[in-house]
C-alpha positions in Angstrom: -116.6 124.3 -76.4 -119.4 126.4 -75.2 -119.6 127.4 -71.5 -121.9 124.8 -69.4 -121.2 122.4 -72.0 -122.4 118.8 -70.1 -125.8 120.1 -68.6 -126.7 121.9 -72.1 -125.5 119.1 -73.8 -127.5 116.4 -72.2 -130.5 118.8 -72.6 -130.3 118.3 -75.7 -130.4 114.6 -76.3 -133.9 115.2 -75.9 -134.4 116.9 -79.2 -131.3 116.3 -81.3 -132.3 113.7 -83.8 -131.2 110.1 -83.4 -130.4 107.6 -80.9 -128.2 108.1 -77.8 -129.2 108.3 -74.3 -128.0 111.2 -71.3 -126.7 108.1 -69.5 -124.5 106.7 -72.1 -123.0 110.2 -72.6 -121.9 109.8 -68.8 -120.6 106.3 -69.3 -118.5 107.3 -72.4 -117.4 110.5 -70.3 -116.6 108.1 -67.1 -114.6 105.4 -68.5 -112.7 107.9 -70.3 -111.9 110.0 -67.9 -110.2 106.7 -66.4 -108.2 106.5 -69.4 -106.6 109.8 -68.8 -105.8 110.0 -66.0 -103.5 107.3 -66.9 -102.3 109.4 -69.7 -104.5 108.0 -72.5 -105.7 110.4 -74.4 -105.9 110.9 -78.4 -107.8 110.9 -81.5 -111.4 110.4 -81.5 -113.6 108.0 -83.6 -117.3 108.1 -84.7 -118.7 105.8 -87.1 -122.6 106.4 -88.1 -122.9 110.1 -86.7 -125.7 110.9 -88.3 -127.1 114.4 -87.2 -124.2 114.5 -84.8 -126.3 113.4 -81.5 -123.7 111.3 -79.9 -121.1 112.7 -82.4 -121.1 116.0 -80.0 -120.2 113.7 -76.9 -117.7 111.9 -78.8 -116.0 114.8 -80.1 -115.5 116.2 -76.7 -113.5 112.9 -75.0 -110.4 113.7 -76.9 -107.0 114.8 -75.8 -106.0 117.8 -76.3 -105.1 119.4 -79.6 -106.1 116.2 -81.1 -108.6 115.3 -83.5 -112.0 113.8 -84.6 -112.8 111.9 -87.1 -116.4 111.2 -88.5 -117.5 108.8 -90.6 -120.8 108.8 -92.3 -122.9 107.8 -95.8 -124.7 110.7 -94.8 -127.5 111.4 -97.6 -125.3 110.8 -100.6 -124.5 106.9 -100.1 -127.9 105.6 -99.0 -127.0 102.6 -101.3 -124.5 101.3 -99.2 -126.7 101.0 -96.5 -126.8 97.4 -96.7 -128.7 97.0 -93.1 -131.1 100.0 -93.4 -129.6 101.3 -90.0 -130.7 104.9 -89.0 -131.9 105.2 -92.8 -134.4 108.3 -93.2 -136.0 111.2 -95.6 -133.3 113.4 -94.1 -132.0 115.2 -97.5 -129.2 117.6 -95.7 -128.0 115.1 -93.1 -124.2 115.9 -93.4 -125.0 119.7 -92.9 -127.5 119.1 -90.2 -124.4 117.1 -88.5 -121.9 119.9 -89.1 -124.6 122.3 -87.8 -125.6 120.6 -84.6 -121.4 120.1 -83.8 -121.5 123.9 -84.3 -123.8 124.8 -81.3 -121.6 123.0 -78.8 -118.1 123.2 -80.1 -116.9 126.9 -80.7 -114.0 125.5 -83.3 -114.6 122.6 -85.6 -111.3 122.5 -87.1 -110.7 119.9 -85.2 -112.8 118.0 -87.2 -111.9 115.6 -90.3 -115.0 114.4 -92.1 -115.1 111.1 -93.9 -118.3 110.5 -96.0 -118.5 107.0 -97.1 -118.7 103.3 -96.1 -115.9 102.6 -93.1 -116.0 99.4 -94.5 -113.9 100.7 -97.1 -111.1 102.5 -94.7 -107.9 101.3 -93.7 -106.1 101.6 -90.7 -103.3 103.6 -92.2 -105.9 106.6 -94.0 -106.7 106.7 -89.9 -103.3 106.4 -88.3 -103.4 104.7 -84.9 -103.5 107.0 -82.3 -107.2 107.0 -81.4 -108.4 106.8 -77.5 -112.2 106.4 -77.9 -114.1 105.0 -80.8 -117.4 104.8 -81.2 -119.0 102.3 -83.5 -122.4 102.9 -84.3 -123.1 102.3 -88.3 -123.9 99.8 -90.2 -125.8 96.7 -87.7 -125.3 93.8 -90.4 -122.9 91.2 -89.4 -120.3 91.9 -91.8 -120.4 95.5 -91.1 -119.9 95.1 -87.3 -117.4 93.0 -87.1 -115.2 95.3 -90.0 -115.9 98.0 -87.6 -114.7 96.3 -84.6 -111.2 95.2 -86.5 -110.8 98.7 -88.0 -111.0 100.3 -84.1 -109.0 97.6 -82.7 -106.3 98.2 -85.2 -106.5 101.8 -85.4 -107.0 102.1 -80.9 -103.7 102.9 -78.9 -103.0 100.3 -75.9 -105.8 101.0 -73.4 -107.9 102.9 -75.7 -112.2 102.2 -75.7 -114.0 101.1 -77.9 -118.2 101.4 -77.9 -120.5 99.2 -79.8 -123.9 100.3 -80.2 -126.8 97.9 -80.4 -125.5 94.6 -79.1 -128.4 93.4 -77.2 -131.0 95.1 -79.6 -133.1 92.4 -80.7 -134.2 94.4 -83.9 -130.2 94.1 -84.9 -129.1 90.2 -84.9 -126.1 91.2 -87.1 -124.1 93.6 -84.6 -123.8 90.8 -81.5 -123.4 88.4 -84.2 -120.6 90.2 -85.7 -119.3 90.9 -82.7 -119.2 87.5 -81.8 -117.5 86.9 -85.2 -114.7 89.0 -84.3 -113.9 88.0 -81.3 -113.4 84.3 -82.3 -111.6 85.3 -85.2 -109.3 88.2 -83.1 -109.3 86.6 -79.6 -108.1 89.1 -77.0 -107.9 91.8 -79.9 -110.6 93.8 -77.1 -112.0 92.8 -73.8 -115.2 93.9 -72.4 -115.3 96.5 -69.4 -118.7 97.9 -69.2 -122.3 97.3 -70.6 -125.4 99.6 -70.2 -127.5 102.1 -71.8 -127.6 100.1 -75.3 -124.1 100.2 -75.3 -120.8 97.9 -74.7 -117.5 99.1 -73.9 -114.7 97.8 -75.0 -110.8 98.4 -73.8 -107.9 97.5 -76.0 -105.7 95.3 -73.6 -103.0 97.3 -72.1 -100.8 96.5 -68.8 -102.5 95.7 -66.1 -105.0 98.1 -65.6 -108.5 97.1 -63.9 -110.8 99.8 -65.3 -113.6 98.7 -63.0 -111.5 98.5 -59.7 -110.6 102.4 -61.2 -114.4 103.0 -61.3 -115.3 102.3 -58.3 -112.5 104.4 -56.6 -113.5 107.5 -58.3 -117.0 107.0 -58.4 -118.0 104.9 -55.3 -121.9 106.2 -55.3 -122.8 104.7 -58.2 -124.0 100.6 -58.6 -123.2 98.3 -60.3 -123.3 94.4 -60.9 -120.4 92.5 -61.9 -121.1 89.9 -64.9 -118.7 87.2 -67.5 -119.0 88.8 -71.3 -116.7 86.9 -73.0 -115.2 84.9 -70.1 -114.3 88.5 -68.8 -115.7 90.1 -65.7 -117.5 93.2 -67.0 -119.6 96.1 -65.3 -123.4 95.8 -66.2 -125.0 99.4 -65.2 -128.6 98.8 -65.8 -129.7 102.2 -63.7 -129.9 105.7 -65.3 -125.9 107.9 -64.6 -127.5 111.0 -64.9 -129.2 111.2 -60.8 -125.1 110.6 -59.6 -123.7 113.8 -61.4 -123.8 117.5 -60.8 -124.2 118.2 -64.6 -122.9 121.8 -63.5 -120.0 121.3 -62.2 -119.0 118.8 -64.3 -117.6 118.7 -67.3 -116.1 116.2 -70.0 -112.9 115.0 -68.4 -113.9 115.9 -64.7 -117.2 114.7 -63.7 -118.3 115.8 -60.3 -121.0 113.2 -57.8 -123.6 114.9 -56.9 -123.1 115.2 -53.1 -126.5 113.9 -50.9 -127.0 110.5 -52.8 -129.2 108.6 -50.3 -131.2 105.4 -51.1 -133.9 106.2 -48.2 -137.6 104.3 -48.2 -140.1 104.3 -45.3 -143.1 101.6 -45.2 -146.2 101.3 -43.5 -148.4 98.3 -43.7 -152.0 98.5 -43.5 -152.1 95.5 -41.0 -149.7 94.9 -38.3 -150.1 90.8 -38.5 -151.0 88.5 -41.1 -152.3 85.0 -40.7 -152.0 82.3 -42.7 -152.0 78.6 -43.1 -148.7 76.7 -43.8 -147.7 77.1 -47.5 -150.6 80.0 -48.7 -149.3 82.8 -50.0 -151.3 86.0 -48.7 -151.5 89.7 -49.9 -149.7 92.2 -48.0 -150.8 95.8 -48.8 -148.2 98.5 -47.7 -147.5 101.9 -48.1 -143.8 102.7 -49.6 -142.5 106.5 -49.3 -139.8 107.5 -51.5 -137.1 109.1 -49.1 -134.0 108.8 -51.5 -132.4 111.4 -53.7 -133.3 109.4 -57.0 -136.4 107.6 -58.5 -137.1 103.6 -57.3 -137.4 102.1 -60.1 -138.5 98.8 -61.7 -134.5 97.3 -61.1 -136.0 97.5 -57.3 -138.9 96.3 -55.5 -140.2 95.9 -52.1 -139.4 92.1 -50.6 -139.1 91.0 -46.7 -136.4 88.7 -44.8 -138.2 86.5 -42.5 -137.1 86.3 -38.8 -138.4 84.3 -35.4 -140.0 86.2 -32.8 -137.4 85.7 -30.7 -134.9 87.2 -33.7 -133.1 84.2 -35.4 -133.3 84.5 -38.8 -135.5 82.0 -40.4 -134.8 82.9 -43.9 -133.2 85.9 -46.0 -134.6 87.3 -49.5 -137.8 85.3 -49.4 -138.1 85.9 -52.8 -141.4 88.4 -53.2 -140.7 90.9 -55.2 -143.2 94.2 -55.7 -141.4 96.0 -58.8 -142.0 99.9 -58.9 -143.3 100.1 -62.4 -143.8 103.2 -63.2 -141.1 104.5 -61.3 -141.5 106.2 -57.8 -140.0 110.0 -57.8 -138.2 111.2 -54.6 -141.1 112.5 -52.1 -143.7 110.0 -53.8 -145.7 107.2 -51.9 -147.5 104.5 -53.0 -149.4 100.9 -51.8 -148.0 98.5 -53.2 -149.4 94.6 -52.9 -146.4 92.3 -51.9 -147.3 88.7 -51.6 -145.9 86.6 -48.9 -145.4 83.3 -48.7 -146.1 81.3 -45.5 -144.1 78.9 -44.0 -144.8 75.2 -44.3 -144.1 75.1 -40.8 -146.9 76.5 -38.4 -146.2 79.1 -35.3 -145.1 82.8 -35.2 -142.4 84.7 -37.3 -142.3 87.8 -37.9 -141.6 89.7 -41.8 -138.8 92.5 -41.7 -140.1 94.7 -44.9 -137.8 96.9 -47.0 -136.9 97.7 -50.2 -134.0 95.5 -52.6 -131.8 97.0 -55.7 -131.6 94.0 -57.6 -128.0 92.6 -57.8 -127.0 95.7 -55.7 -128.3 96.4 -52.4 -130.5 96.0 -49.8 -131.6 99.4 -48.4 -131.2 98.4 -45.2 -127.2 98.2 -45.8 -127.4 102.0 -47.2 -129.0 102.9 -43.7 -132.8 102.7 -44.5 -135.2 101.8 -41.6 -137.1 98.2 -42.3 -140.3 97.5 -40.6 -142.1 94.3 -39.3 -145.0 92.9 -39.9 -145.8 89.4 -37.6 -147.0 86.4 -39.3 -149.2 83.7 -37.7 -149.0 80.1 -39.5 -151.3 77.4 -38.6 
């Protein structure tokens, strides 16, 4: 593996051909880094590499000594492409693949190359020692949920399991074969994490809270908590990349970048509003950027409305002014937030600041709010 691995790596993604994001590198790398340090650590699966984009991640989360296994069409099977997934003019895909694995991994013998349809595998031409597979080939329904069965079967206890694709609307087939599987294998996998146009799946092992695990060893980074198959499951629906010193990480150890802060500062244009009972009114105010990452359409500026004498009135009133296009650190911007009166008349006052959707109020992270008071009539 070649020095500086993780930052030249990511790099990258951004001309490697195919389809895999920085941040679901980092959520691979995270979750399986859990997985060892609990001793679980084997074999490596890819199915659908393609030109090796995610292939070169995937390669590097396994224990050590042990091997990876691709499995591809590549440009010699086309025909068996029954969902048309990833399909393209590429002529010399399988030595592009090899080629790209090259530049980032020093020794490829630990790699075993299967070129054909994994619909055709069996668990036994695998063995069953694998820690990390990653599904990502064919998209029909059929196709996914053989896929799922062939990791589930071929995964050690506690082992992961990615599935590219399920919330993609252009693929139907993957959620609805991985539906199909789980009715017809219940509790063969169990969802732990979704984000970046990817789910992760654990095999179920002793008790062993993945997401509890998370949080401990990465306490910086969000998260909400939603039921995927009647299982509580990390949804991550900001970018991983801002939260890691790509230097001093690498596979198996990432490293938080130290300094995280979730900082805004607001100035309104007007310093009261009036309004009669039930109008909403426009709000003009200037947001500065003072975190360490982007704000981002998952936040917006909202206000919590108090009485002038401090009794809270009402929290979240509900306004939300979305950054879209994103806000970089040591930007401003006026942004338009529309506040609701009362339907009662007399004075309140707004307390302005800025909400992570499903995460956290700034405020709570030790931003400074401001007010803004609010005469009804």
């Amino acid at each position: 593996m070649i020095q500086d691995f993780l930052r030249s790596y990511l790099e990258a993604l951004e001309w490697l051909p195919g389809w895999c994001s920085p941040d679901a590198i980092l959520l691979f790398m995270a979750y399986n880094e859990l997985i060892q340090r609990e001793g679980i650590a084997g074999d490596v699966l890819e199915i659908g590499v393609y030109q090796g984009k995610s292939a070169i991640g995937t390669a590097a989360l396994r224990g050590p000594g042990r091997k990876f296994v691709a499995v591809d069409l590549f440009e010699g099977m086309q025909a068996e492409n029954v969902s048309r997934s990833g399909v393209g003019q590429d002529l010399e895909m399988k030595q592009a693949f090899l080629g790209n694995l090259r530049r980032f991994h020093d020794d490829t013998d630990f790699v075993r190359v299967i070129e054909g349809s994994s619909s055709a595998l069996q668990p036994k031409e695998l063995g069953q020692e694998f820690s990390f597979c990653h599904i990502d080939g064919g998209h029909s329904a059929v196709e996914t949920a053989r896929d799922l069965w062939l990791c589930s079967r071929v995964s050690v206890p506690g082992g992961l399991v990615a599935l590219d694709d399920y919330f993609n609307v252009q693929f139907p087939g993957v959620c609805e074969g991985a539906a199909r599987f789980m009715l017809e294998q219940p509790g063969a996998l169990r969802p732990v994490a979704i984000g970046f146009n990817k789910v992760l799946f654990q095999k179920p092992t002793r008790e062993l809270d993945l997401n509890t695990q998370f949080d401990t060893a990465f306490p910086d980074i969000p998260r909400a908590t939603v039921d995927m198959w009647e299982q509580p499951t990390s949804l991550f629906e900001t970018g991983l990349t801002p939260f890691f010193d790509l230097i001093a990480s690498r596979p198996g150890r990432l490293a938080l970048r130290a300094g995280i802060a979730l900082r805004a500062s607001m100035e309104p244009t007007l310093d009261q509003l009036r309004a009669d009972a039930g109008q909403t009114v426009e709000l003009p105010v200037r947001v500065f950027n003072r975190s360490s990452i982007d704000l981002h359409g998952g936040m917006g500026l909202s206000y919590h409305l108090w009485s002038p004498s401090g009794t809270l009135v009402q929290w979240d009133c509900g306004s939300r002014a979305p950054f879209r296009p994103p806000l970089t650190p040591g930007d401003e911007r006026t942004m338009n937030l529309h506040v609701l009166a009362p339907k009662t008349a007399g004075d309140y006052r707004l307390e302005l600041d800025v909400v992570w959707e499903g995460i956290t109020w700034f405020k709570d992270k030790g931003s400074e709010t401001c007010t803004v008071e609010l005469a009804v009539s």
